[in-house]
C-alpha positions in Angstrom: 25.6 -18.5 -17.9 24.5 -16.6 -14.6 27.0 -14.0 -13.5 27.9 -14.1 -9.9 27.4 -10.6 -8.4 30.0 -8.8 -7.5 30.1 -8.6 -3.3 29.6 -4.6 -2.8 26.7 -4.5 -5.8 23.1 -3.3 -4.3 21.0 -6.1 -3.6 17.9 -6.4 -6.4 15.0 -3.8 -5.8 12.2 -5.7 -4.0 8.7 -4.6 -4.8 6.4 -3.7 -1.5 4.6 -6.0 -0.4 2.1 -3.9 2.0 1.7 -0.4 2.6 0.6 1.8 5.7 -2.0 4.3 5.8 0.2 7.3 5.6 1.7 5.9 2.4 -1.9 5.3 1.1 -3.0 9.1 1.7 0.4 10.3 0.5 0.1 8.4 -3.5 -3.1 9.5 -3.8 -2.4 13.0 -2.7 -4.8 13.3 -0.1 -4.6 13.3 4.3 -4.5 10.8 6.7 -7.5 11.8 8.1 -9.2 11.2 4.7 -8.6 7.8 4.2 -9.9 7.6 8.1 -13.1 9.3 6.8 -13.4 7.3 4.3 -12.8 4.0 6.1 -14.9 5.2 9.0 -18.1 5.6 6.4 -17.2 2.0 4.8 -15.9 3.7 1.3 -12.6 2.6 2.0 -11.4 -1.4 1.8 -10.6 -3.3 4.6 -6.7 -3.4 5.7 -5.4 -6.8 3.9 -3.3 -7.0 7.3 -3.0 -5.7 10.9 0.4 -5.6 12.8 -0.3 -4.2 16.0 -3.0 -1.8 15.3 -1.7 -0.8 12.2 -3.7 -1.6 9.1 -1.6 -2.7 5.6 -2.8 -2.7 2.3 -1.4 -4.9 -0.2 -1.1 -2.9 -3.4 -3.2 -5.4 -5.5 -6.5 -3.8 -3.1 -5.5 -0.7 -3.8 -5.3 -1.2 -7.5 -8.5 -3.3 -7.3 -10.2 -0.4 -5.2 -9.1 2.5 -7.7 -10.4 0.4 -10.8 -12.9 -0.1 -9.0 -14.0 3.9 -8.6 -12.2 4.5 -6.1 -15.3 5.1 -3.3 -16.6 7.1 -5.8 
């Protein structure tokens, strides 16, 4: 039997879906203007996503990319 949540509770965590660039340089502990070098000479993957002229990442590239070598 499913429990009806109480009306104050937190809604449930939500995982990301997509993540900017400055949220890509800050988990792997590197700049901004690293991950632009490294997109600029094509060792970086392409965004999954533009809004505006923002580039997302889903996190499944990201994972794919790191298992991958990670441009190395």
């Amino acid at each position: 039997m499913n429990a009806i949540p109480h009306p104050d509770a937190a809604p449930p965590a939500v995982d990301r879906l997509t993540y900017r660039l400055d949220e890509v340089a800050a988990a792997l502990g590197v700049s901004r203007r690293t991950i632009e070098r490294e997109r600029s000479a094509g060792r970086f993957p392409r965004p999954d996503l533009r809004i505006g002229k923002s580039p997302l990442w889903t996190r499944e590239s990201l994972v794919r990319w790191i298992a991958e070598g990670g441009g190395s």
